[in-house]
Rosetta silent file (secondary structure, phi, psi, omega in degrees, C-alpha in Angstrom):
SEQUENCE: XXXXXXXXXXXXXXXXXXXXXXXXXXXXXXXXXXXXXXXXXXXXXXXXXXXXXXXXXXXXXXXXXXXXXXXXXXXXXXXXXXXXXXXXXXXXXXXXXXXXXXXXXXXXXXXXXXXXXXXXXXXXXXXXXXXXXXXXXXXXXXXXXXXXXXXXXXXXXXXXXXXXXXXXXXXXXXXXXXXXXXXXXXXXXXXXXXXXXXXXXXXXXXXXXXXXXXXXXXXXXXXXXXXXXXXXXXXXXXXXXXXXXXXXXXXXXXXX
SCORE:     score description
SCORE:     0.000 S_00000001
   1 L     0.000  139.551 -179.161    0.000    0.000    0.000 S_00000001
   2 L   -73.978  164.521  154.579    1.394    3.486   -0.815 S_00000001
   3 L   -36.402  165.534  176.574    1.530    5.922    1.823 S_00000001
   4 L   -60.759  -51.659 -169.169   -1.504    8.176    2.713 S_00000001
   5 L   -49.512  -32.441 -165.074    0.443   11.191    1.626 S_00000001
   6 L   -99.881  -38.962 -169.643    0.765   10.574   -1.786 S_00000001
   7 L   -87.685    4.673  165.371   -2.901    9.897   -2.568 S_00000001
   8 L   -58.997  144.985 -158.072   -3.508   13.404   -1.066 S_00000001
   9 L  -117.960  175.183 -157.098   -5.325   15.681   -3.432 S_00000001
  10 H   -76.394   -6.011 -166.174   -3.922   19.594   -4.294 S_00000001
  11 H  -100.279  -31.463 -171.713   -7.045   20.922   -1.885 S_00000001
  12 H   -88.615  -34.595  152.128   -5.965   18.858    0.901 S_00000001
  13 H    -6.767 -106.343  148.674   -2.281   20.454    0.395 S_00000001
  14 H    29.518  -89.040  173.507   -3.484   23.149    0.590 S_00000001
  15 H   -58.910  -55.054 -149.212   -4.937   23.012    3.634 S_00000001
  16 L  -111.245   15.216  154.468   -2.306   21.562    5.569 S_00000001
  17 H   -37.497  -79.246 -158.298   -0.020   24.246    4.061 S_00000001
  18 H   -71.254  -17.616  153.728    0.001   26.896    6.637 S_00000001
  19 H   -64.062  -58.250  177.001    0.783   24.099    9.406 S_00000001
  20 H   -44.798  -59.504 -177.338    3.554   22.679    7.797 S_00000001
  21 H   -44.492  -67.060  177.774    4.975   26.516    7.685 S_00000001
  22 H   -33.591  -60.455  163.521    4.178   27.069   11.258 S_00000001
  23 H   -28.297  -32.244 -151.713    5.775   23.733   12.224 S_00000001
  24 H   -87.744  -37.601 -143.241    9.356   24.969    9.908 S_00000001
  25 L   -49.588  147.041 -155.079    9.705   28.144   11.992 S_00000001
  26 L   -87.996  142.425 -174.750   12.954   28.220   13.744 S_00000001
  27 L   -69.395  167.165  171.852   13.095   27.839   17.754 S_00000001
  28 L  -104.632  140.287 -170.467   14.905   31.352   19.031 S_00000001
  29 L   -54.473  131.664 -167.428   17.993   31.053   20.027 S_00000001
  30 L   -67.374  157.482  166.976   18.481   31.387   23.914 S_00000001
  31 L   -62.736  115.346  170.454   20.281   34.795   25.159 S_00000001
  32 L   -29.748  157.709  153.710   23.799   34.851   25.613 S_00000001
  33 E   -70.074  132.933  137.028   24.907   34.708   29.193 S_00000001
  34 E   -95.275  121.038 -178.186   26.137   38.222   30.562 S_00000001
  35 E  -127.831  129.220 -169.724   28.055   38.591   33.886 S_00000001
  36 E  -123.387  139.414 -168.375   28.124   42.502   34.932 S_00000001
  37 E  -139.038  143.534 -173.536   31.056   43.264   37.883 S_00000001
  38 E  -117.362  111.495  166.006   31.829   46.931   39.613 S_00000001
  39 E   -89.688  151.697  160.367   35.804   47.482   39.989 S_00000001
  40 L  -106.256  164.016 -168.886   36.912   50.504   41.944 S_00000001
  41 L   -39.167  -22.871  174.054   40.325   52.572   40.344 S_00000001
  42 L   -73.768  -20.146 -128.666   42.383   49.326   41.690 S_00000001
  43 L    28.859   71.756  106.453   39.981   46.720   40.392 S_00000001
  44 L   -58.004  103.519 -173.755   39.170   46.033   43.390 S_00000001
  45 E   -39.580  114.309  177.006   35.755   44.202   42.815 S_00000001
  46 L  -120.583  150.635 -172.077   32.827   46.238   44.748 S_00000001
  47 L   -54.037  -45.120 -176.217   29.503   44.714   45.734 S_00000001
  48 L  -116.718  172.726  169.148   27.573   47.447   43.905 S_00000001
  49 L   -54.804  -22.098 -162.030   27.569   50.416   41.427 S_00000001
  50 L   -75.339  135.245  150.538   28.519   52.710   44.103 S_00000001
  51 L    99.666   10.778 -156.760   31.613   54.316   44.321 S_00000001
  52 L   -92.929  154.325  179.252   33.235   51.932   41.039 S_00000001
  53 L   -72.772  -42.188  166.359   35.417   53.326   38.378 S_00000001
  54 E  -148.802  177.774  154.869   34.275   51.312   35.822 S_00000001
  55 E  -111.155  174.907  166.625   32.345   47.873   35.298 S_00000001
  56 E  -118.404  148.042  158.147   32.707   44.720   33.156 S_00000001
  57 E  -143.610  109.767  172.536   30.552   43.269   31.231 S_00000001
  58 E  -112.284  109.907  169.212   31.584   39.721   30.123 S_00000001
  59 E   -46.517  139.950  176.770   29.492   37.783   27.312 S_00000001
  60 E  -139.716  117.988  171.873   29.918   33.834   27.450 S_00000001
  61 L   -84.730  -24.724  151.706   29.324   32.341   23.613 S_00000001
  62 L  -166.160 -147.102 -167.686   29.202   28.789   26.318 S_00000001
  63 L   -78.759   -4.703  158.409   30.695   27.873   28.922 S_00000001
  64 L  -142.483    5.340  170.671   34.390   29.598   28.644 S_00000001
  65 L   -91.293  141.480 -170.728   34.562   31.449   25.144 S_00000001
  66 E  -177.350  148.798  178.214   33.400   34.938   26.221 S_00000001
  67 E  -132.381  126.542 -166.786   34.138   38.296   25.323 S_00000001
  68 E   -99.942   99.164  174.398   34.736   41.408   28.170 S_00000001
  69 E   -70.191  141.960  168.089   33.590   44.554   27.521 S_00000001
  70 E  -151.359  164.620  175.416   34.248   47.007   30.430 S_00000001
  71 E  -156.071  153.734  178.486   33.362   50.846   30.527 S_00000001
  72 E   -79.233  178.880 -163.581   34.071   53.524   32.327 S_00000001
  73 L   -48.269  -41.270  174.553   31.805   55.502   35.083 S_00000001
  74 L   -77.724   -0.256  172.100   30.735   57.892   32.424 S_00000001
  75 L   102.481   -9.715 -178.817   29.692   55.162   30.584 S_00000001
  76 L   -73.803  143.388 -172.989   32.228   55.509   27.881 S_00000001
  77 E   -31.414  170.753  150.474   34.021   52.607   26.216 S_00000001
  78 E  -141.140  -23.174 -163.739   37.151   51.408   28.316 S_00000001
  79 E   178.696  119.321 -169.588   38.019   47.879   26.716 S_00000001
  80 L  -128.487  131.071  164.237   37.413   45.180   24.793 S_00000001
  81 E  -144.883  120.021  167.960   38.760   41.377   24.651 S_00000001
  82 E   -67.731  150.229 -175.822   38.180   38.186   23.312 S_00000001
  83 E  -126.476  110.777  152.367   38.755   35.352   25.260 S_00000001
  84 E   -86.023   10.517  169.161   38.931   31.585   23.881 S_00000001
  85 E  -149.223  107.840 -169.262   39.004   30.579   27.650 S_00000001
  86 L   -94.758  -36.267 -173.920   37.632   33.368   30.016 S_00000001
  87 L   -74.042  -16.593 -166.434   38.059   31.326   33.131 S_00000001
  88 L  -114.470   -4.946 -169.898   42.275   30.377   31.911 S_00000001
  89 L    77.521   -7.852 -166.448   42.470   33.844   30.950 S_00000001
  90 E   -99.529  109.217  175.133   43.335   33.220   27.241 S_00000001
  91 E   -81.388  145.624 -168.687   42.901   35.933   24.676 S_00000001
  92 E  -145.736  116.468 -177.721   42.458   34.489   21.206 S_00000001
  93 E   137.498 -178.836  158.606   41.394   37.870   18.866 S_00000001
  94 E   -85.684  116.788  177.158   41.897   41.877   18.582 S_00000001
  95 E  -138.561  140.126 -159.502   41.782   43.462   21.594 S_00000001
  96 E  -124.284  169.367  162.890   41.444   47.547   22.546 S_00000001
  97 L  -178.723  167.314 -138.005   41.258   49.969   25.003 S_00000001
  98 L  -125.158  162.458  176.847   40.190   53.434   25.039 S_00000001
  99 E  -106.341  153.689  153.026   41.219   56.838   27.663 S_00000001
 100 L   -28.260  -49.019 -156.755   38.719   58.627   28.983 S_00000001
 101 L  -110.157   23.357  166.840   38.490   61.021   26.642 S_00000001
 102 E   112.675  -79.835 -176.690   37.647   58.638   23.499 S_00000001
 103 L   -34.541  119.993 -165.509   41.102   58.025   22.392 S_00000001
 104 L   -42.446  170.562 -165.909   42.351   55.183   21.261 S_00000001
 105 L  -123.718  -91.120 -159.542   44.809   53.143   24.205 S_00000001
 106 L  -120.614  157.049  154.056   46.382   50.009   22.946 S_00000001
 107 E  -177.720  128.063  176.014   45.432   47.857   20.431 S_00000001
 108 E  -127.799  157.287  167.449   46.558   44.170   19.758 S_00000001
 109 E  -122.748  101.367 -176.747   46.348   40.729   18.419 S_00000001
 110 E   -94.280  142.446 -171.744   46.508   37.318   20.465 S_00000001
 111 L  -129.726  103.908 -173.092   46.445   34.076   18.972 S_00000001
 112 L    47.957   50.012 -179.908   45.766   31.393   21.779 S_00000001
 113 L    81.298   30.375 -149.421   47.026   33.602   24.283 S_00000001
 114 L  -142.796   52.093 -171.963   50.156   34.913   22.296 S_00000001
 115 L    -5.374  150.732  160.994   50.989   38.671   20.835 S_00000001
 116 L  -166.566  143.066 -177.356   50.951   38.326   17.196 S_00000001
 117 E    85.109 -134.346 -165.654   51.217   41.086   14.296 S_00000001
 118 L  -137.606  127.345  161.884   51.709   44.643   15.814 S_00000001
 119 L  -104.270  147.416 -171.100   50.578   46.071   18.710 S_00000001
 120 E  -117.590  108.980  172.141   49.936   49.734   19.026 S_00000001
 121 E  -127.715  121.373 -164.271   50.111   52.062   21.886 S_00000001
 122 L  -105.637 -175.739 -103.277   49.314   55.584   22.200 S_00000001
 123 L  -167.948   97.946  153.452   49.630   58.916   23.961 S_00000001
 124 L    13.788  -69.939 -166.248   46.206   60.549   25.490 S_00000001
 125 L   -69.447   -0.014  171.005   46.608   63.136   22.516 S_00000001
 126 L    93.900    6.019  161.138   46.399   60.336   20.031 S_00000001
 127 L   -74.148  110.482 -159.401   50.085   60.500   19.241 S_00000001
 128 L   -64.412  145.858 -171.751   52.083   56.956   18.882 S_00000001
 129 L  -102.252  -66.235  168.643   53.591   55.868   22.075 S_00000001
 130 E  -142.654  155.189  173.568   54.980   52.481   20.837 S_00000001
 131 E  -120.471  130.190  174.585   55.141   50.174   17.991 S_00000001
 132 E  -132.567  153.383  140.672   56.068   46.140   18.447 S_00000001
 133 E   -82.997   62.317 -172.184   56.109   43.418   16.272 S_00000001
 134 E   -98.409  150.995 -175.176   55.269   39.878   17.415 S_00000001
 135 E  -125.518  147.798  176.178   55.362   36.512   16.489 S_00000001
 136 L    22.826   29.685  157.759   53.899   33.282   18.466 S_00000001
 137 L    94.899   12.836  161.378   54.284   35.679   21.635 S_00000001
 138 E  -103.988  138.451  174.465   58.116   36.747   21.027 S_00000001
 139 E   -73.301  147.980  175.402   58.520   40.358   20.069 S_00000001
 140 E  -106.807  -27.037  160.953   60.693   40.736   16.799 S_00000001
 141 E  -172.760  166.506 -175.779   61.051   44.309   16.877 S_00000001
 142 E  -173.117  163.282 -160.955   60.000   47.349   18.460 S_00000001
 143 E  -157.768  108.210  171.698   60.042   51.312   19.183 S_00000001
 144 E  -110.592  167.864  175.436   59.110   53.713   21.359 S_00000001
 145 E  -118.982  162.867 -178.557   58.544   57.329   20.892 S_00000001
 146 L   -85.149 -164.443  177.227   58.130   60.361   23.450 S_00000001
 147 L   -70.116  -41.142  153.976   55.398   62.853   23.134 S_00000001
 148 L   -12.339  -45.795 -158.687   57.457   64.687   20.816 S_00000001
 149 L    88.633   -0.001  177.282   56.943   61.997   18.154 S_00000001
 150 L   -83.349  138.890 -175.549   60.410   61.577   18.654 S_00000001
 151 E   -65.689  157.230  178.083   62.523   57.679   19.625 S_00000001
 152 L  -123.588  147.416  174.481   62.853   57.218   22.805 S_00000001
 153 L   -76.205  131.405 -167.394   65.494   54.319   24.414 S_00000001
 154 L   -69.534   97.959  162.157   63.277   51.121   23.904 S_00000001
 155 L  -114.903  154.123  173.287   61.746   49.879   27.395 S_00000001
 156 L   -27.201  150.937 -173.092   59.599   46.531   28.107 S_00000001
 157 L  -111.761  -41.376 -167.764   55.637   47.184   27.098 S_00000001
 158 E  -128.766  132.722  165.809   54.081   44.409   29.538 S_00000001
 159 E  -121.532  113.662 -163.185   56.193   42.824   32.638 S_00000001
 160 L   -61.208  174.911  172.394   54.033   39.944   34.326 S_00000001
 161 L   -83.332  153.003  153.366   53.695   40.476   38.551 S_00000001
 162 E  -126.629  114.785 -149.317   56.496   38.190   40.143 S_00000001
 163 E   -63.984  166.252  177.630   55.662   36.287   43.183 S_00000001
 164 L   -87.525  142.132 -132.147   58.317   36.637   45.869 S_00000001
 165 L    80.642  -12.542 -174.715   60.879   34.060   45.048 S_00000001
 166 L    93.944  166.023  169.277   60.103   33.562   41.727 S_00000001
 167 H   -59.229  -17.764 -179.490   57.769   30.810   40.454 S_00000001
 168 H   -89.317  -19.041 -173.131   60.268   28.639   42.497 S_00000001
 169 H   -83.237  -18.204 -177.611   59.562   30.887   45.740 S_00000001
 170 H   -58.656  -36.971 -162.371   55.780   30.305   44.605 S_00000001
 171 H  -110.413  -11.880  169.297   55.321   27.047   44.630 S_00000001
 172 H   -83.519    2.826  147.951   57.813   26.191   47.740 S_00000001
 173 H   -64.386  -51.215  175.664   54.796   28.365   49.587 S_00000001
 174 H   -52.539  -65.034 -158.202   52.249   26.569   48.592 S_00000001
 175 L   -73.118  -17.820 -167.865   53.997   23.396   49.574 S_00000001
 176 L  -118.662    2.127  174.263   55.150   24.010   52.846 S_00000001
 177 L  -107.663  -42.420 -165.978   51.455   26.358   53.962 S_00000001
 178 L   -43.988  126.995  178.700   48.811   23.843   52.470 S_00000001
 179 L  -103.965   94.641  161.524   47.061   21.949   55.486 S_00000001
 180 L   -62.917  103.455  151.285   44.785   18.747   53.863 S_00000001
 181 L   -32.980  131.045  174.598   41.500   18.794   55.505 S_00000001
 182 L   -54.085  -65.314  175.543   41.434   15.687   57.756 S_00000001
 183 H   -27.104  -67.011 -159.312   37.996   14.948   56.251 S_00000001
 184 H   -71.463  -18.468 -168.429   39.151   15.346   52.770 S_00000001
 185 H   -77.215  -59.929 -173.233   42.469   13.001   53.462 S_00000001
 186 H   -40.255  -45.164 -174.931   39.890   10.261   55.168 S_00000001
 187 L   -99.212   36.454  165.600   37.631   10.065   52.194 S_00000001
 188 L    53.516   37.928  163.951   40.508    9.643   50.019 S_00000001
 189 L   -60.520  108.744 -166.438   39.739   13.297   48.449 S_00000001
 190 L  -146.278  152.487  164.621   42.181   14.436   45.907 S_00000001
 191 E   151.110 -152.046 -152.221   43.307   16.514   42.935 S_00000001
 192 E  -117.228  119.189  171.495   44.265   20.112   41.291 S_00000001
 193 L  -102.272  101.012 -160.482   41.904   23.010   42.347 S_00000001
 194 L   -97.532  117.993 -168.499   42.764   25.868   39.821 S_00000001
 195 E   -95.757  135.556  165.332   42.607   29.649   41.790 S_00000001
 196 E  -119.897  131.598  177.589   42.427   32.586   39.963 S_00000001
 197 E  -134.992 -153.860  173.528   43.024   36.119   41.438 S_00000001
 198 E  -114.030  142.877  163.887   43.987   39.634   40.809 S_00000001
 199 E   -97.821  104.152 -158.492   47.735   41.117   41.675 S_00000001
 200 L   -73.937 -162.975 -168.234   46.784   45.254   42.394 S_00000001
 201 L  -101.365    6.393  171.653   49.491   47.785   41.710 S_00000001
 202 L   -97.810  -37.680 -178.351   50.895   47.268   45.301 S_00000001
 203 L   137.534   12.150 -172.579   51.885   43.376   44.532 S_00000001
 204 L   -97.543  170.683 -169.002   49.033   42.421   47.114 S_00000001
 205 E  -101.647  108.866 -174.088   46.532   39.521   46.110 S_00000001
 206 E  -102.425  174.223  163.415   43.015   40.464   45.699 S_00000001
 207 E    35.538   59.459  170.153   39.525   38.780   44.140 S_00000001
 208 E   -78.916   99.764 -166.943   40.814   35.150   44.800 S_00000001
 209 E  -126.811  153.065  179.927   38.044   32.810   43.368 S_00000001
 210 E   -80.348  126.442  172.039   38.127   29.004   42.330 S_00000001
 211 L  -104.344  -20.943  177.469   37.804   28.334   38.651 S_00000001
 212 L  -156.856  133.438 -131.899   37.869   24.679   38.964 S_00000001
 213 L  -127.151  131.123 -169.266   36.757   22.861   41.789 S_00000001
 214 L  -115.355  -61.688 -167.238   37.620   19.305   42.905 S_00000001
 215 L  -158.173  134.523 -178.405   35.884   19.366   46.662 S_00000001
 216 H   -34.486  -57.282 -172.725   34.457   22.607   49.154 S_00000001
 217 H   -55.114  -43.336  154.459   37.028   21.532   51.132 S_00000001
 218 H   -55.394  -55.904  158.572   39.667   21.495   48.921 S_00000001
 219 H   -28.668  -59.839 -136.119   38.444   24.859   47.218 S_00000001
 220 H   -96.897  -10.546  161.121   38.166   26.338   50.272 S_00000001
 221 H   -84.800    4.789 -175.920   42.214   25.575   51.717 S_00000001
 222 H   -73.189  -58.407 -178.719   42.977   26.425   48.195 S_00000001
 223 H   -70.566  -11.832 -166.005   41.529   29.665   48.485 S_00000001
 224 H  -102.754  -24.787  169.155   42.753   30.532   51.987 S_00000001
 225 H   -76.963  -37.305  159.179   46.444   29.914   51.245 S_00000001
 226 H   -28.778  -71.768 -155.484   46.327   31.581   47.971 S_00000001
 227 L   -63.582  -15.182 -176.407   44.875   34.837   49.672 S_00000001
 228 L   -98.491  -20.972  167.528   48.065   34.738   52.157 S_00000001
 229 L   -35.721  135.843  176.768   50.912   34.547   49.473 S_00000001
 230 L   -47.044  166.572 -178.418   53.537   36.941   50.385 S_00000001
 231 L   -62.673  172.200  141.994   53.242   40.395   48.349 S_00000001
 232 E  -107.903 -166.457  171.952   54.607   40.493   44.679 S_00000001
 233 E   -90.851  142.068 -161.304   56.032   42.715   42.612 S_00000001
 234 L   -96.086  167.570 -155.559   53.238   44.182   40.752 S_00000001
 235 L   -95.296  165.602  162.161   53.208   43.772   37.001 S_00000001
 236 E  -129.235  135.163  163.424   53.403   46.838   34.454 S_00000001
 237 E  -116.352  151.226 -167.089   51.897   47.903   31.128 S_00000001
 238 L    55.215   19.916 -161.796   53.717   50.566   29.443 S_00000001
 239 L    75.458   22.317 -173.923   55.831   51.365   32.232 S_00000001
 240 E  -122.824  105.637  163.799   52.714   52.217   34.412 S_00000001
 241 E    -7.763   99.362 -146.036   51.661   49.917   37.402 S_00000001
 242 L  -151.997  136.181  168.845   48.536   48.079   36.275 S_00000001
 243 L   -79.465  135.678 -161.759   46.667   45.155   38.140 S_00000001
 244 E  -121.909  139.493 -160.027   46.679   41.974   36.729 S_00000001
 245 E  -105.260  125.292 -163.027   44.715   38.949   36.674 S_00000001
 246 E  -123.731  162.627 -167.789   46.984   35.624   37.315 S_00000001
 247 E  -140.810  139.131 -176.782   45.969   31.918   37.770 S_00000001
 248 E  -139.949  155.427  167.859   47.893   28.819   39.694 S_00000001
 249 L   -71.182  150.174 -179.367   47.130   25.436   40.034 S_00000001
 250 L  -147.273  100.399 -178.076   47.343   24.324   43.799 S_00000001
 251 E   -63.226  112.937  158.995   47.885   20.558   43.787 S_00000001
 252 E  -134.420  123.008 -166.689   46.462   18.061   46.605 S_00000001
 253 L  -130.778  107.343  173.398   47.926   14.570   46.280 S_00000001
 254 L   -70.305  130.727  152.388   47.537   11.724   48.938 S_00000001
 255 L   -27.635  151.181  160.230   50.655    9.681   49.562 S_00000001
 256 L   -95.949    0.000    0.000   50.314    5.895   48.782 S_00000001
């Protein structure tokens, strides 16, 4: 026997037209996620609008591709970056930033976390500041100029914060302050809790939050030893003191 469908006549079509249409229509897409945050002139994170210098506003495309918009008090641009990890920290894209007064800041291109091309940095009056050249995230050349428009002797554009000791004084903190919850040892809890936080322009450690969570317990000596690291040296962009957002792994491994 043939199908029904086929022995349908052009009236009964027809008919069942305007269903069929209905039926095609596309579901709408759900609304990106937005997460909106209030910084004070430090970035220090504040509970509210009141008293902050600027906010973020960071977009999530899922769960870690996201792109962070932030603006300042007057409402005017301040910054823009893609992220192909938001939670790791990893810019993958063209990313800006703007002065107060409109004027272009910076402007760059990261490739999985990585300078690449030429980054551009400028002078309040819109006059170039510096020029670099990067490849896979080593500069190949570069130049700065004064206000003048004139070179200037060539200094570093971004110098990361450095914990005290070095990454070797970093992690022989960690190792000799972590206490393993009793609890967490007994039920044979274990693994890598990844903290992320900010380092402000004195070198102290601010906004420490868990990005990836093994157990409360763990999370929460993760987070308490973190917040007690000795100061660093605070990081720079352009030669200017700038707070920075850094991320460490903090390792809990039972013995056999």
């Amino acid at each position: 026997m043939k199908p029904t469908f086929l022995r349908l006549g052009a009236a009964a079509l027809l008919a069942a037209w305007p269903a069929f249409v209905w039926a095609q229509q596309p579901v709408a897409a759900a609304k990106p996620r937005v997460e909106i945050a209030y910084f004070d002139a430090k970035s220090n994170k504040l509970p509210t609008a009141t008293g902050a210098s600027y906010r973020s506003e960071v977009q999530y495309e899922d769960s870690v591709t996201a792109v962070e918009r932030t603006f300042y008090a007057n409402g005017g641009r301040r910054s823009v970056a893609p992220y192909e990890n938001y939670r790791l920290r990893i810019q993958h894209g063209v990313s800006q930033s703007w002065y107060e007064n409109g004027q272009l800041k910076w402007h760059d291109t990261r490739v999985h976390g990585k300078l690449e091309g030429e980054l551009l940095y400028y002078y309040p009056t819109g006059k170039l500041k510096r020029s670099e050249q990067y490849s896979a995230g080593t500069r190949t050349a570069g130049t700065c100029f004064g206000p003048d428009g004139k070179a200037v002797p060539y200094f570093e554009y971004l110098i990361m914060p450095v914990p005290a000791g070095g990454l070797a004084g970093l992690r022989s903190y960690l190792g000799a302050n972590i206490a393993y919850p009793e609890a967490a040892r007994e039920a044979e809890v274990q693994g890598k809790v990844l903290v992320s936080f900010v380092v402000d322009t004195t070198g102290m450690v601010k906004d420490v939050q868990v990005k990836q969570s093994v157990h409360p317990l763990l999370d929460a000596e993760a987070v308490r030893v973190v917040q007690q690291t000795p100061r660093w040296t605070p990081g720079r962009r352009d030669g200017e003191l700038v707070p920075v957002q850094y991320a460490v792994p903090v390792v809990f491994r039972l013995e056999e």
